[in-house]
N, C-alpha and C positions, 0 to 999 in steps of 0.2 A: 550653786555657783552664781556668782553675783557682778555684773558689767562687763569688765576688762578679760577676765578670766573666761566665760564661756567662749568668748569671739576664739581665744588662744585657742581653745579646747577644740570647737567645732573648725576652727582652720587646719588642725592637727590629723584630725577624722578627714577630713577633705584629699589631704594629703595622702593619707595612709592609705585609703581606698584609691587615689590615682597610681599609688604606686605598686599596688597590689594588682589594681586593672591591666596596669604596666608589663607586670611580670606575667601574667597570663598568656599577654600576646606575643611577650618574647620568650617563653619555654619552648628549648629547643627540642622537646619532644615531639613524636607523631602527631597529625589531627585526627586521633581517632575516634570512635562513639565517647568512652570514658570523657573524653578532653572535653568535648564539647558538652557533653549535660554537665560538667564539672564547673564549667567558664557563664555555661549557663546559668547555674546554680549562684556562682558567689556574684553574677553580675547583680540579678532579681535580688541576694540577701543585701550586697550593697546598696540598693536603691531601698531598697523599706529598712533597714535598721535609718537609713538618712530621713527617711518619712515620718520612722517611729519618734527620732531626735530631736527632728522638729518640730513634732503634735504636743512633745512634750512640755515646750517651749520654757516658761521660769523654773517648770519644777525642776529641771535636768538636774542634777550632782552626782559627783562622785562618789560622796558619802551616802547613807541610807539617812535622809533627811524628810519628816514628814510636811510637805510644806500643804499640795493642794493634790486631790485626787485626779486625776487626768482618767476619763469616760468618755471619750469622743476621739473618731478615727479609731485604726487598729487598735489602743485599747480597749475600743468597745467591746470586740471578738477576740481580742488574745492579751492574755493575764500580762505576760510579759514578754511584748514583742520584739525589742531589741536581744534576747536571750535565744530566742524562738529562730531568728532570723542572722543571729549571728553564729549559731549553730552550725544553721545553712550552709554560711561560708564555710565556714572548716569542714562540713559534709563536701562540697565543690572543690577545695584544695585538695583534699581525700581523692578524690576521682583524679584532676587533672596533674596530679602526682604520682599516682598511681604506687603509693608504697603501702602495703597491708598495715605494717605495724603502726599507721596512723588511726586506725579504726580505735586503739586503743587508748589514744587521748581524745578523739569525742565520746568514747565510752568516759569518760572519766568528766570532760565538759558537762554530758547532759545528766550525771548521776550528782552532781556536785551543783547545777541547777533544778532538776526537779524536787527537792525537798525544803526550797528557801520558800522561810512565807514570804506572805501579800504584802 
């Protein structure tokens, strides 16, 4: 991604994630243990997939575009950390939703990312 279009993209994520933050503090469900490591969970995946985005800085795209290796910051320790941490989230929705049969699309998120190569 290239000028005009990142600013669009990463204002988009900005959003998404405020709105997402949004809707956790206004679930009109109990605040029970679940809720909270739940809220806990996608606030911490919210802030490092943002960390991950931004280390990534020109390489970012949509496409699988080989431009420059990114080795420094959480890529250094984690292969793909916007996957890793976006996970997260949907693990934290899981909880502060508290509906089982959601267990069965991160099963299906983390089986459909562990086998993409490098």
């Amino acid at each position: 991604m290239e000028g005009r279009s990142v600013y669009v993209f990463t204002a988009l994520q900005v959003v998404a994630a405020a709105t997402l933050l949004w809707f956790l503090i206004s679930w009109a469900a109990p605040w029970n243990i679940e809720r909270w490591v739940g809220s806990v969970l996608v606030v911490v995946g919210v802030a490092f997939v943002g960390m991950a985005r931004c280390q990534l800085g020109k390489s970012f795209s949509i496409r699988p575009e080989a431009r420059e290796l990114v080795a420094h910051g959480l890529y250094s320790k984690i292969r793909n950390p916007i996957y890793v941490f976006g996970s997260m989230i949907i693990l934290g929705l899981i909880l502060v939703l508290q509906k089982p049969v959601l267990w069965v699309g991160l099963a299906a998120v983390v089986a459909i990312h562990y086998p993409r190569p490098a």
